[in-house]
Residue, then its C-alpha position, 0 to 999 in steps of 0.5 A: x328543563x324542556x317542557x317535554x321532560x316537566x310532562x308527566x309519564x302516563x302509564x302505557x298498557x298494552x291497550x295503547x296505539x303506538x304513535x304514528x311516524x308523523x306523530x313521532x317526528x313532530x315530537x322529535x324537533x323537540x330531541x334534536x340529538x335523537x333520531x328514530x330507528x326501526x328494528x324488526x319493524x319496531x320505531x325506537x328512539x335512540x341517542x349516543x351521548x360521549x364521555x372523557x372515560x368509562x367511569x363517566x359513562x358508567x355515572x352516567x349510565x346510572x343517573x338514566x337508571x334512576x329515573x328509569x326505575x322512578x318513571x316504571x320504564x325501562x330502555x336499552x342501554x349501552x355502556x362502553x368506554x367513553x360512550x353510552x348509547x340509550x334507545x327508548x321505546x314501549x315494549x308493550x306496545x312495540x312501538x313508541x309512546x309520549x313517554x319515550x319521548x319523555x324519558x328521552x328528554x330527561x335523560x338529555x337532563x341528566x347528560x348535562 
């Protein structure tokens, strides 16, 4: 287990300062797999995981479910045929979070 996914979630109001790019990147170097995207000027964390079928996929998809649902945050994700794509980021904030970052590396957990 990385020590970013052992880093425990906190919870973000929408008080929170988004984290800058500089501070995104550095976390990133943890996230080899991950990159950032920016959509309608909102930086989120995204990442494509492959699979042999959609029924691997679709477990898959449920393992991040879980740990969604037990870290209270919730991300976008994509399911098709041999692929799922899982893209983080804190909507009350617009931006991202620690804990996206969080999320992203124990959803890497769950992949493996």
């Amino acid at each position: 287990m990385s020590s970013l996914a052992k880093t425990h979630c906190e919870p973000c109001s929408g008080n929170a300062t988004p984290l800058s790019y500089s501070e995104c990147h550095t976390h990133l170097e943890t996230l080899p797999e991950w990159q950032i995207v920016e959509h309608d000027g909102i930086m989120k964390l995204t990442r494509q995981f492959t699979f042999r079928n959609f029924a691997d996929a679709l477990a898959f998809t449920q393992r991040v479910g879980d740990i969604a649902e037990q870290a209270g945050h919730h991300p976008v994700i994509v399911t098709e045929w041999g692929k799922t794509t899982v893209t983080w980021w804190s909507h009350e904030i617009n931006g991202l979070h620690l804990n996206d970052f969080i999320l992203a590396a124990r959803t890497d957990e769950v992949a493996e």
